[in-house]
VEXVEXLO-374118 format. One line per 8 residues: their letters; for each residue x, y, z of C-alpha. Coordinates in pm, whole numbers. Layout:
BEGIN
A = X,Y,Z; ...
% end
This chain:
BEGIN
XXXXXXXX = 7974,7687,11936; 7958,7380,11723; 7592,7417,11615; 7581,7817,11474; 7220,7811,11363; 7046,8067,11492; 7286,8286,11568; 7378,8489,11270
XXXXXXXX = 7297,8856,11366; 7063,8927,11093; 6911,8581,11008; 6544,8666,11074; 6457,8823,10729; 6624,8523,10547; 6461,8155,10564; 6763,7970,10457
XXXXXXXX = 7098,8018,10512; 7379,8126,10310; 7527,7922,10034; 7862,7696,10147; 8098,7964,9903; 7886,8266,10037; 7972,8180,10364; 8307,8138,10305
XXXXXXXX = 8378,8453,10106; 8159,8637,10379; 8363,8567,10673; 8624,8779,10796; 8691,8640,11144; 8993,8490,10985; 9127,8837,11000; 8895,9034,11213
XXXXXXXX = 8970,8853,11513; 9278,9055,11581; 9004,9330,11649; 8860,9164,11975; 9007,9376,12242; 8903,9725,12033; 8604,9528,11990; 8548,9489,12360
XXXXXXXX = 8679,9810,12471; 8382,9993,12241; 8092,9782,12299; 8235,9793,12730; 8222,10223,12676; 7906,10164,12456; 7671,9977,12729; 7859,10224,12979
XXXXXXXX = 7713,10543,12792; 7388,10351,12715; 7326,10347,13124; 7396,10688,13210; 7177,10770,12932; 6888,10563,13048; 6892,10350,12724; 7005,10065,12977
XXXXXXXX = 6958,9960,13336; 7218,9999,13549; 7224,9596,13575; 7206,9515,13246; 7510,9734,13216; 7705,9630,13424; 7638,9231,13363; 7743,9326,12988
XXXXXXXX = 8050,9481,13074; 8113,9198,13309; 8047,8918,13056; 8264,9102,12799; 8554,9114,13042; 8534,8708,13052; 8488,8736,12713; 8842,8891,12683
XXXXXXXX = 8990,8661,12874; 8833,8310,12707; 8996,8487,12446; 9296,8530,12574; 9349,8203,12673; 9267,8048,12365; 8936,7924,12492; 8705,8078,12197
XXXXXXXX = 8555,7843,11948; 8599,7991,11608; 8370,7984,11337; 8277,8080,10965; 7969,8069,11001; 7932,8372,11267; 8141,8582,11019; 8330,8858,11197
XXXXXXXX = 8454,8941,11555; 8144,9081,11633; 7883,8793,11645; 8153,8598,11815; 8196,8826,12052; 7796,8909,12146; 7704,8534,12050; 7942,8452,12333
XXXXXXXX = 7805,8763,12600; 7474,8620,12543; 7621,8217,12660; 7748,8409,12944; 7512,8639,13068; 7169,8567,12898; 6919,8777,12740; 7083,9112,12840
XXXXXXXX = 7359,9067,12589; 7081,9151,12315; 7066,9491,12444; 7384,9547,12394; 7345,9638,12029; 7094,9890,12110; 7142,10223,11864; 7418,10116,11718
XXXXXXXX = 7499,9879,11352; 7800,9675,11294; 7864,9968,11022; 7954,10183,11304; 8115,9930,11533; 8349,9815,11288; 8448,10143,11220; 8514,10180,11546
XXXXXXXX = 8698,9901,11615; 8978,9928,11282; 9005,10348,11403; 9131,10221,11818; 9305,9939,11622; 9533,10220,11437; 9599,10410,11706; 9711,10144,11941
XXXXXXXX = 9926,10011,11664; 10059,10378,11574; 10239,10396,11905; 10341,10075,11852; 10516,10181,11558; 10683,10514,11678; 10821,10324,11963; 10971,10090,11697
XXXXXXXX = 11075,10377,11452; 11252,10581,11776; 11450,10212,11814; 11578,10270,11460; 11668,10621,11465; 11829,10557,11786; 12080,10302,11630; 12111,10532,11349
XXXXXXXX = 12279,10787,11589; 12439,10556,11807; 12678,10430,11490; 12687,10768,11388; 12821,10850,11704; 13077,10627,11717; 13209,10705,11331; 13199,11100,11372
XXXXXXXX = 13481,11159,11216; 13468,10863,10962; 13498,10994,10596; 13382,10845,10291; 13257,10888,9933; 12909,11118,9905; 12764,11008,9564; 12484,11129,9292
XXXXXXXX = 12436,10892,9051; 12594,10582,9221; 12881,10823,9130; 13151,10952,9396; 13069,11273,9424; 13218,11460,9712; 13371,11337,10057; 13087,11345,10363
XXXXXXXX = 13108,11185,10715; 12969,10845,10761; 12771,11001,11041; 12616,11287,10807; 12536,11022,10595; 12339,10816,10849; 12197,11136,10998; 12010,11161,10664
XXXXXXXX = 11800,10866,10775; 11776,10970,11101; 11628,11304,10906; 11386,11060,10702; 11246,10930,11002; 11138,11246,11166; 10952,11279,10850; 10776,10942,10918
XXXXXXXX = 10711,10984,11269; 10527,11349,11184; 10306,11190,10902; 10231,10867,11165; 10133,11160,11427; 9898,11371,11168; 9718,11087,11069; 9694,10966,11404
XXXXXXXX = 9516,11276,11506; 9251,11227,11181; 9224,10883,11313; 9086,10946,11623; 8779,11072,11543; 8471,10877,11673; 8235,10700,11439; 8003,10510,11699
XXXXXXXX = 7662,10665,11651; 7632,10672,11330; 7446,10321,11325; 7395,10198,10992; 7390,10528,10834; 7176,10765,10923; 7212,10803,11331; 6968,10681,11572
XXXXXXXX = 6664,10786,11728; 6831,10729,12051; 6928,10989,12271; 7355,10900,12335; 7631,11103,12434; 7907,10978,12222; 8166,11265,12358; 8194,11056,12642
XXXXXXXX = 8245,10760,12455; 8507,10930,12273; 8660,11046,12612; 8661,10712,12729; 8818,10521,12496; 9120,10775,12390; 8915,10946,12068; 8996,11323,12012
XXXXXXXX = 8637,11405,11840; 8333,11261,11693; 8182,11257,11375; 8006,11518,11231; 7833,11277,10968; 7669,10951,10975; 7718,10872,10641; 8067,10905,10669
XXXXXXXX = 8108,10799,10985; 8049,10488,10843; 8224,10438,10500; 8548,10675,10571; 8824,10459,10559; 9051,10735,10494; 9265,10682,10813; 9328,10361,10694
XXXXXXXX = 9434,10448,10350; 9667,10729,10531; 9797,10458,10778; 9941,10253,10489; 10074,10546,10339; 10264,10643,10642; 10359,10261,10621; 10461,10245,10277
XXXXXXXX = 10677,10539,10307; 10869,10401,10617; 10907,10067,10404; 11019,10303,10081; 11303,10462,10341; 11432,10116,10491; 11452,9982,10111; 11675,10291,10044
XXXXXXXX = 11896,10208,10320; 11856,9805,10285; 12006,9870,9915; 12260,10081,10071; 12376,9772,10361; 12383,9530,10030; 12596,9755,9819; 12837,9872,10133
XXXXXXXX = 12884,9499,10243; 12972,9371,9869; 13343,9313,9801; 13335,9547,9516; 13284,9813,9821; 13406,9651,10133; 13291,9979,10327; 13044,9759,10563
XXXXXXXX = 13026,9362,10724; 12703,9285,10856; 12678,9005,11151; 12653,8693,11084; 12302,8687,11260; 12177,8913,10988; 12355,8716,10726; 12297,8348,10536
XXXXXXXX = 12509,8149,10328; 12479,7969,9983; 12388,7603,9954; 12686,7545,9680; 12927,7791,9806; 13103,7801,10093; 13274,8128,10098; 12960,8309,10051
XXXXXXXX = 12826,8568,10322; 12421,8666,10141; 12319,8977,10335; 11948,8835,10346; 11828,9038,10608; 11898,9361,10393; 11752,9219,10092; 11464,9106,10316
XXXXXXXX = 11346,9417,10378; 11403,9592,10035; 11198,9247,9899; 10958,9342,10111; 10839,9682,10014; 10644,9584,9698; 10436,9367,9953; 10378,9686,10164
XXXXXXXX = 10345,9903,9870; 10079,9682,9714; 9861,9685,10038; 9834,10066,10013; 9730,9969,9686; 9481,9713,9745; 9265,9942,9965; 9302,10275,9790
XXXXXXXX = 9158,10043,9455; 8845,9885,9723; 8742,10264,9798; 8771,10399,9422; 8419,10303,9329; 8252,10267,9630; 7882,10479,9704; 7756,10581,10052
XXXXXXXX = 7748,10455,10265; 7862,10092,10400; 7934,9860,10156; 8032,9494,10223; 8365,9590,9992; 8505,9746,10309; 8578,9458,10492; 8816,9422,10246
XXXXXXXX = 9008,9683,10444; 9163,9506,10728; 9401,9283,10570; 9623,9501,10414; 9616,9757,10694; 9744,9443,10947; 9964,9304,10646; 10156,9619,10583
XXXXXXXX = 10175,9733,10961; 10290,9342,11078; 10610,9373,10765; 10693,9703,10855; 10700,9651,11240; 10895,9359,11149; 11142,9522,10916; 11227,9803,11183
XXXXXXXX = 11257,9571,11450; 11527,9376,11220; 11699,9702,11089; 11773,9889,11402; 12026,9545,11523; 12140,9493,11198; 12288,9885,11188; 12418,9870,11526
XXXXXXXX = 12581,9516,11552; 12736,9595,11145; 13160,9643,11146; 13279,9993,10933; 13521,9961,10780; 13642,10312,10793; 14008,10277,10653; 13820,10095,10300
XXXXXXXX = 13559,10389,10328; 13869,10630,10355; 14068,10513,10052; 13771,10533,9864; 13789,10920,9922; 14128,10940,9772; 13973,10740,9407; 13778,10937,9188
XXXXXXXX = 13851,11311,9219; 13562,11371,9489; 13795,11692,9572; 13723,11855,9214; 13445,12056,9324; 13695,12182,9636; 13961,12311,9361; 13610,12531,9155
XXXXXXXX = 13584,12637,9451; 13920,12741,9560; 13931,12955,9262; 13596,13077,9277; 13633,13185,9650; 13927,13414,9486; 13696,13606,9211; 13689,13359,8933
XXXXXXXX = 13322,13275,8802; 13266,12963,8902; 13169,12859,8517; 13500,12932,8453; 13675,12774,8775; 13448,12429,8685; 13615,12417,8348; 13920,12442,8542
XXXXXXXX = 13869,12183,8770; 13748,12004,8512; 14018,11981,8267; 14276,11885,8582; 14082,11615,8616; 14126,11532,8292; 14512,11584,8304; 14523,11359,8640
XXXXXXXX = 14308,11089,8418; 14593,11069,8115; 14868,11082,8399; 14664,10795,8585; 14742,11046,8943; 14499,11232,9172; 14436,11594,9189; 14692,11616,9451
XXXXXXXX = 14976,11501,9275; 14971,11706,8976; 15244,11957,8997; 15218,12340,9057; 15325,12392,8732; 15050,12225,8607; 14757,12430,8826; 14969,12748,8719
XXXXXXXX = 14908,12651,8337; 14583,12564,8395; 14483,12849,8602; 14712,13067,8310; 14547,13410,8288; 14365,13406,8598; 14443,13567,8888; 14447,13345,9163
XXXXXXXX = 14721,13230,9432; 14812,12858,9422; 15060,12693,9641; 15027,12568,9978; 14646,12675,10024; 14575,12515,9706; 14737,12215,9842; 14483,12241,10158
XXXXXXXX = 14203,12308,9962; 14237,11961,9804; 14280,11759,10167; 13940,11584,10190; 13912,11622,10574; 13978,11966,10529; 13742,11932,10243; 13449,11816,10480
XXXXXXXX = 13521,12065,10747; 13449,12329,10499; 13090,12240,10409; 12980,12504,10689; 12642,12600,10539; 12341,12509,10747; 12273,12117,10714; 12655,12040,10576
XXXXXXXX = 12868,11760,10629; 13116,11953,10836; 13219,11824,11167; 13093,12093,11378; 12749,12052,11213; 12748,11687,11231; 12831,11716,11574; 12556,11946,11658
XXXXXXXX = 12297,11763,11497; 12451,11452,11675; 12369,11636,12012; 12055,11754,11918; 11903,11401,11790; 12052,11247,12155; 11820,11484,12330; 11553,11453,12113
XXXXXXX = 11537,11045,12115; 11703,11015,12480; 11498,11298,12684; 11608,11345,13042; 11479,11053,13240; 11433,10808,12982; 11538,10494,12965
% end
């Protein structure tokens, strides 16, 4: 393809060509090329459904489809010439057809536009890569529960406010993700479903004159309607703007947990170690251990963020129907999914492969009075209002403050004087109440850190991510 003139899809209203920067700025096969198989796939089900609606001869069909199968494969083995000058996926891929097979390739583009084509193309592009993506976000839930598994009974500090709070199991903790990610994986699935909704049809805008049968286009390639509208057939980019939501929210909940891995595995907590494969060191000193990976993928969120951005400010202003603005939409869509694949992919080792340090996360338990809210409500759970059993609680911790002990170590004498004029029993249940894995055990209530419900929800997200027969 080293002489292009000629070839440009639309060159025959224009007697010169396009201006050196035009063309530049006008191509997209930089970035469009990652389209080619979608492209293939819809212009192979196109010429299909052009034959069995007359449009097309049988032969002409079926030399098209033929040609774009060697197409795919020139492709594929690095064999296409590349060029600016034929703009997008789609001239390269018809310019080549017609090398290949002659002067049926030009009917290839009967009753449809490359408004409708593209559309096409990005929509199968999105729903391959959405499987993609749940496959990678089951790998990360799965190593989730697989450490949870292993640290079931672990305890260690719950905290609001980068506070300590109240004791929880490690595993409730990481369960929370695991929670997080259903989330993701039921907003990838909805939008999914609005993605697959066929566009080809619509031509440029308005339909054709052509009598097609795009339902069995849609059947063909995987599509779970068709468009009711040309005009948005064409310009909706919607799925794409929902894609990189889905995206940017699965980026927002690694972050979380990335900030978490940096904080656990600093000295001032000690609670984590990540691998040294998931780790770098510093250039000046030696004894550093950077957990790069971790900060790699909270880095990378504003990147992912931004793309959602990008497009959602390309559609603000944009009339019906096609505009050239939307080819503008690609980049971030393949930006934001390429990070995000990347950052799962990286996360799920990096959790599984990590050392706990579950006698550090332990200790921590004992610092910081996380069993205050277990003496409120001790009292409470014996008629005091709980307003009243808070101050309580919170004037022992006070006491244990100024005599630099825990909870646990202040004497009954002291409880009794605090608790004076109140009639509550203190002594050994008292004592219990304040025994952090007794503490945990007791947060019964539906979605609780107790064991038994950790160990439930444990079971349940095994047969949920590891059905029977699975791999």
């Amino acid at each position: 393809m080293a002489d292009d003139k000629g070839k440009r899809l639309w060159g025959g209203r224009f007697g010169e060509g396009p201006h050196q920067l035009m063309e530049r700025i006008n191509a997209s096969i930089g970035v469009d090329r990652r389209l080619y198989l979608q492209d293939i796939r819809g212009s192979q089900a196109h010429a299909a459904m052009l034959a069995r609606q007359e449009v097309l001869s049988a032969r002409d069909a079926e030399k098209i489809i033929a040609g774009l199968e060697q197409v795919k494969q020139e492709i594929e083995a690095g064999k296409m010439a590349w060029s600016d000058s034929l703009e997008d996926i789609h001239t390269h891929v018809e310019v080549r057809l017609k090398e290949i097979i002659g002067e049926a390739a030009g009917r290839l583009h009967t009753a449809r536009s490359r408004n409708d084509q593209v559309a096409t193309d990005l929509r199968l592009w999105v729903m391959d890569a959405g499987r993609d993506l749940d496959s990678a976000l089951i790998g990360f839930q799965r190593a989730l529960v697989e450490v949870a598994e292993e640290h079931a009974a672990t305890i260690m500090p719950g905290y609001t406010h980068l506070q300590r709070a109240q004791p929880v199991l490690l595993a409730h903790h990481l369960l929370a993700y695991v929670e997080m990610t259903w989330r993701d994986r039921a907003r990838l699935a909805d939008c999914l479903g609005r993605a697959a909704v066929l566009p080809l049809g619509a031509a440029a805008l308005a339909g054709t004159s052509f009598d097609l049968d795009p339902a069995s286009v849609a059947d063909e390639l995987g599509f779970g309607a068709v468009f009711n509208n040309s005009l948005d057939a064409v310009s909706d980019r919607d799925f794409a703007a929902e894609f990189l939501f889905v995206l940017s929210l699965v980026q927002v909940h690694l972050s979380r947990l990335a900030e978490e891995l940096v904080l656990w595995s600093s000295q001032e907590f000690g609670f984590i170690s990540l691998s040294d494969a998931f780790a770098t060191g510093s250039s000046i000193m030696p004894q550093k251990k950077n957990p790069d990976a971790a900060e790699l993928v909270r880095g990378k969120t504003g990147r992912v963020v931004g793309d959602l951005i990008s497009l959602l400010t390309v559609l603000k202003g944009l009339p019906l129907a096609y505009n050239k603005d939307l080819q503008e939409d690609k980049e971030p869509v393949f930006d934001a999914y390429d990070t995000v694949t990347d950052c799962l992919l990286v996360m799920a080792p990096m959790i599984s492969t990590m050392h706990v340090n579950a006698q550090r996360m332990e200790l921590a338990v004992g610092h910081g009075f996380l069993n205050a809210t277990e003496l409120a409500d001790y009292l409470a759970a014996q008629g005091v209002p709980f307003r009243v059993a808070h101050e309580v609680a919170g004037k022992a911790v006070r006491l244990a403050e100024d005599r630099v002990c825990t909870l646990e170590e202040l004497g009954e004498e002291d409880h009794a004087r605090l608790c004076e004029g109140l009639e509550v029993e203190l002594g050994v249940g008292l004592k219990q109440a304040l025994d952090p894995v007794r503490a945990v055990n007791r947060r019964i209530s539906p979605g609780g850190t107790a064991r038994q419900n950790v160990e439930a929800a444990l079971k349940e997200a095994r047969k949920r991510l590891w059905p029977e027969g699975s791999a």
